[in-house]
C-alpha positions as CSV (number, residue, x, y, z in Angstrom):
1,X,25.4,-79.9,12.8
2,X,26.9,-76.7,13.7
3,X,26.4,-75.6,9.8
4,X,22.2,-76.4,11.2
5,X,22.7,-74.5,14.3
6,X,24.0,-71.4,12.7
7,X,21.2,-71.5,10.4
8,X,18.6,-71.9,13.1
9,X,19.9,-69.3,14.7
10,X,20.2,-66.6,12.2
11,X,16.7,-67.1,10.9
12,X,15.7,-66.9,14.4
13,X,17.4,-63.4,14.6
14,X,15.8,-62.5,10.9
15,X,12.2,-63.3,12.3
16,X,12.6,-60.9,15.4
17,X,14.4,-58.2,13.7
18,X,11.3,-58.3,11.3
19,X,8.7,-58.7,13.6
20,X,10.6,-55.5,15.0
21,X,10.2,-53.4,12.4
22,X,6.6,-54.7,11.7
23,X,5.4,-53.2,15.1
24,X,2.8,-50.6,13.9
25,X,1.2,-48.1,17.0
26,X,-2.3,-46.8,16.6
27,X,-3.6,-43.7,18.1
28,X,-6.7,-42.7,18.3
29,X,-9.2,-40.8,21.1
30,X,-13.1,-41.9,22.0
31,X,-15.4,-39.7,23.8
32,X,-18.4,-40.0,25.2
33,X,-19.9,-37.4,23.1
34,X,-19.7,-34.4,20.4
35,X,-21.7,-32.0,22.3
36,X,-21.5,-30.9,25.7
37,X,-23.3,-28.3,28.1
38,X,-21.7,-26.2,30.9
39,X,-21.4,-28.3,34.0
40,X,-21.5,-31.5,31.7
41,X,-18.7,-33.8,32.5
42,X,-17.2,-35.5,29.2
43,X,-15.7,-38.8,29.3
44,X,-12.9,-40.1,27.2
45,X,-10.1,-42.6,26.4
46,X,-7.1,-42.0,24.4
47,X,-6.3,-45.9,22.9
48,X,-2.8,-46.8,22.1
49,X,-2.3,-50.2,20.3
50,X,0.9,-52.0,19.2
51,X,0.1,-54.7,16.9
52,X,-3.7,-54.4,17.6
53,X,-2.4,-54.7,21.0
54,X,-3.5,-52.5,23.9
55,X,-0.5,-51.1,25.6
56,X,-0.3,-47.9,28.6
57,X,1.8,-45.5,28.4
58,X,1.5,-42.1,29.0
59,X,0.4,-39.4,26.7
60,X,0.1,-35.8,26.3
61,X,-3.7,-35.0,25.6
62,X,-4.8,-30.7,24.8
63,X,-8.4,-29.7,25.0
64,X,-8.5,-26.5,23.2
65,X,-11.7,-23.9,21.8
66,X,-11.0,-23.4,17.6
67,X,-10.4,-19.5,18.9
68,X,-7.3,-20.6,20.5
69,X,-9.3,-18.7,24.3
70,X,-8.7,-21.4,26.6
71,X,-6.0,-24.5,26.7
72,X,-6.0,-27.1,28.8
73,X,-3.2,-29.7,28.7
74,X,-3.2,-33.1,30.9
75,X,-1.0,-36.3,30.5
76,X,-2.9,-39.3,30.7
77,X,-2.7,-43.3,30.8
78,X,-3.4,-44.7,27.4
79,X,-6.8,-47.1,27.5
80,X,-7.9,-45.7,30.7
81,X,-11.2,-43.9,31.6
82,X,-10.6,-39.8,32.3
83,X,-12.5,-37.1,32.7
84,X,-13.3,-33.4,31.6
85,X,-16.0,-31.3,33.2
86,X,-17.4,-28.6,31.0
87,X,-16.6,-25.5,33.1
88,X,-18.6,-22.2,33.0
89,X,-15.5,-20.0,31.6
90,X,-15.5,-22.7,28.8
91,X,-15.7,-20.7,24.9
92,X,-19.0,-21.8,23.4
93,X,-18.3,-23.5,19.7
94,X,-16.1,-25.7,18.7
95,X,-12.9,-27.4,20.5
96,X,-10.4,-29.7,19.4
97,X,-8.9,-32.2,21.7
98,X,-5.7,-33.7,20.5
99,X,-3.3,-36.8,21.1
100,X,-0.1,-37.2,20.5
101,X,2.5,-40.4,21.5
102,X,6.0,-40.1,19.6
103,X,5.5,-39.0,15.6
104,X,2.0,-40.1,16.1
105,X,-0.7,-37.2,16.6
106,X,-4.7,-37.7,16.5
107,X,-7.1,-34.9,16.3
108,X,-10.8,-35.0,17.5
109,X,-13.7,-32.1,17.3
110,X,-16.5,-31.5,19.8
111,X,-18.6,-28.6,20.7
112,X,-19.8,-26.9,24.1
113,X,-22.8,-24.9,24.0
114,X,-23.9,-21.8,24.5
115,X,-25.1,-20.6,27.9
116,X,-25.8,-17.2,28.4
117,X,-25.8,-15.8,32.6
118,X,-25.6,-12.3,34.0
119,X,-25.1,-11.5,37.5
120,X,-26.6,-8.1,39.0
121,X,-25.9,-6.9,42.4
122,X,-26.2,-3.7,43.9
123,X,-23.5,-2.7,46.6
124,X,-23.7,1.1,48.3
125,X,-24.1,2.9,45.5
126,X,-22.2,0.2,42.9
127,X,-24.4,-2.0,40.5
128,X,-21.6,-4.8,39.4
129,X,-22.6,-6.9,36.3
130,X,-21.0,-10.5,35.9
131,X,-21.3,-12.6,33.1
132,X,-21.0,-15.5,34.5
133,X,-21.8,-17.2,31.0
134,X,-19.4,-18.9,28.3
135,X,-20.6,-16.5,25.6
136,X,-20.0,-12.5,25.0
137,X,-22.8,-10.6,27.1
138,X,-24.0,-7.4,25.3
139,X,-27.2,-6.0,26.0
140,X,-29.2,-2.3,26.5
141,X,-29.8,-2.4,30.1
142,X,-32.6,-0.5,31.9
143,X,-32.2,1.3,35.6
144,X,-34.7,2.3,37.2
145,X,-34.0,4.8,40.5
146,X,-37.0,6.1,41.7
147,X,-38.8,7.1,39.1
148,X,-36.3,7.8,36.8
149,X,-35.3,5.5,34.0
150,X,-31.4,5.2,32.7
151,X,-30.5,3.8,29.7
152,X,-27.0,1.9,29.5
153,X,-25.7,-0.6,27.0
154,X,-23.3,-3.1,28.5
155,X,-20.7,-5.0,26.7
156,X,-19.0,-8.2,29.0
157,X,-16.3,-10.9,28.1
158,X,-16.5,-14.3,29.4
159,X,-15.7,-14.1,33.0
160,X,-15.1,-10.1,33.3
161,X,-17.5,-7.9,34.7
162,X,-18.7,-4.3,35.0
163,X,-19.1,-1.3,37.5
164,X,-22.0,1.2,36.5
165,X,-22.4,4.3,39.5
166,X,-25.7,4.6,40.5
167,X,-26.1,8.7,41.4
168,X,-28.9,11.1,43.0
169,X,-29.8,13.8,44.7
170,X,-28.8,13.1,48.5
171,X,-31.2,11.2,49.1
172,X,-33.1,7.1,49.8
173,X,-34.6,5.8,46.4
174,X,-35.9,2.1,45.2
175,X,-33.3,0.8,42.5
176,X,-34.6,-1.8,39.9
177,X,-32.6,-3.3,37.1
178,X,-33.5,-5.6,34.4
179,X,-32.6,-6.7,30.6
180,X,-35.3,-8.0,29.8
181,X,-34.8,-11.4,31.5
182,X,-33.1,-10.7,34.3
183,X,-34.1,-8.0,37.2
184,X,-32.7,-7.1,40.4
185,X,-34.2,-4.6,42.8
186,X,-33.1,-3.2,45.9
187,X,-34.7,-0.7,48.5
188,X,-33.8,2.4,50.0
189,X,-30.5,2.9,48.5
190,X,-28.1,6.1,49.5
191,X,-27.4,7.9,46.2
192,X,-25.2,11.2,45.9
193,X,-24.3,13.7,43.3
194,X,-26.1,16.7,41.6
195,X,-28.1,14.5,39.5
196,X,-30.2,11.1,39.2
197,X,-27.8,8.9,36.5
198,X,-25.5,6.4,35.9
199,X,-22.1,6.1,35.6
200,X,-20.1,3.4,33.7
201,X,-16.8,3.5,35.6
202,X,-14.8,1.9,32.8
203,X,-16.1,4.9,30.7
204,X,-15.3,7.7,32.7
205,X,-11.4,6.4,33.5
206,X,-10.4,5.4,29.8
207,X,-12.3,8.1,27.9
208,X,-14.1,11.7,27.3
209,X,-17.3,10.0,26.8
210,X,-17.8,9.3,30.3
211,X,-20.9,11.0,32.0
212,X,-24.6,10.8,33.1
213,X,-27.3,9.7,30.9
214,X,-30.8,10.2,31.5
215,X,-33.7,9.3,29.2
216,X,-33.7,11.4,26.3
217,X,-30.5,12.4,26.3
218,X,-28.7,9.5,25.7
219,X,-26.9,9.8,22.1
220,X,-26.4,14.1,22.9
221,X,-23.4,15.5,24.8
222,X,-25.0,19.3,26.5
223,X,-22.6,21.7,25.5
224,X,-21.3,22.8,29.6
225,X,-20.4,19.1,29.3
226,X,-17.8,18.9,25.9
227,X,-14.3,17.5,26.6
228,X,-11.4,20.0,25.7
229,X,-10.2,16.3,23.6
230,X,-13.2,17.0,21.4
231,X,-12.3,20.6,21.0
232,X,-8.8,19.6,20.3
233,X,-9.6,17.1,17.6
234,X,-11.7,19.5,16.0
235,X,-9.5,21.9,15.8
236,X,-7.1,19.5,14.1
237,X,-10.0,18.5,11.9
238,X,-10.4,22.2,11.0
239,X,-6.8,22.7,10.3
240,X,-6.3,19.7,8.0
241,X,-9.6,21.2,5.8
242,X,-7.6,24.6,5.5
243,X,-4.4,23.1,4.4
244,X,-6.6,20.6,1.7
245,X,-8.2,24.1,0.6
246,X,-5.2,25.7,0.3
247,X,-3.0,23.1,-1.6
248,X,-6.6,23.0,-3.8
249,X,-6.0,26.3,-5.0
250,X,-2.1,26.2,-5.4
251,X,-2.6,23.7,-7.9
252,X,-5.5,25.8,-9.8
């Protein structure tokens, strides 16, 4: 009898061990779609089973564009309903979301589209473009101050924008601006300076290029206007030529 007993008891102990060892997790992640717009809000589950099994616990979930631009990282209940909006500063193209619950990791591909939106406002004598879009803005903007027309072309990340100087003579003029698809206008603005232009701020505090450019004249520097850098690279130009020339001849 206690010969039985022992028996019993150790196949008992053989059975658990081995159902044990059998339990087998699966990971995997649903959502509610592969494509997505700004503002759209995507939902999702990440589903943990043991043994076909639902179980909750909580996992770490990243949503992340294939550019590595923006990361977002949440810890969720497993086999619950969440939720992702699609925000405006989200990269257009392709994103990976991706589970993972102890040496089990699950990978998933969706994609955002593209939305392209510009901003223009004009403040004192400051016309500020925001791209307020998920994709990189880069257009040849016109400006239009009185009757003058300025030619500028604007490059924008996602999210930045851009300061442009509006200038004139001391005096009132009517300011319209416009890419082709989007146009702002603004009456009676207060310009100064000795001339009617525009001045891309980021320009004139990183680089020589900086300076007013009216129609015409936009791909020609006057020569009152050359930097002392251009000078200065040409002259190191000019001196590299005369050495080449002269180790030329040495070897002749």
């Amino acid at each position: 009898m206690q010969i039985r007993s022992i028996f019993l008891f150790s196949l008992i102990l053989l059975v658990s061990s081995i159902v044990f060892v059998s339990a087998e997790y699966s990971l995997d992640i649903k959502i509610s779609n592969t494509e997505y717009s700004i503002g759209d809000k995507m939902s999702y589950r990440v589903l943990l089973l043991e043994n076909n099994i639902p179980v909750s616990e909580k996992v770490l979930i990243t949503f992340s564009d294939v550019l590595g631009e923006k990361k977002i990282e949440k810890e969720v209940q497993t086999n619950v309903e969440n939720f992702l909006t699609i925000e405006d500063d989200f990269p257009s193209g392709f994103w990976n979301v991706v589970a993972e619950f102890g040496e089990k990791r699950v990978n998933r591909v969706f994609s955002v589209k593209e939305k392209e939106s510009v901003e223009f406002s004009i403040l004192d004598d400051k016309l500020i473009i925001k791209n307020n879009g998920n994709v990189f803005y880069s257009k040849e903007i016109q400006i239009l101050i009185g009757d003058k027309i300025i030619k500028q072309i604007v490059n924008i990340g996602i999210g930045e924008s851009k300061e442009i100087r509006l200038v004139g003579k001391g005096d009132y003029y009517n300011v319209k601006v416009t890419d082709g698809e989007h146009t702002i206008s603004k009456q009676n603005v207060y310009l100064t300076g000795d001339v009617i232009g525009a001045l891309d701020e980021s320009l004139i505090n990183g680089s020589p290029l900086g300076g007013v450019r009216e129609p015409g004249k936009e791909r020609f520097l006057s020569s009152d206007k050359l930097p002392i850098a251009f000078i200065f690279v040409g002259a190191v130009m000019g001196l590299g030529i005369l050495l080449l020339i002269e180790r030329h001849f040495r070897k002749r």
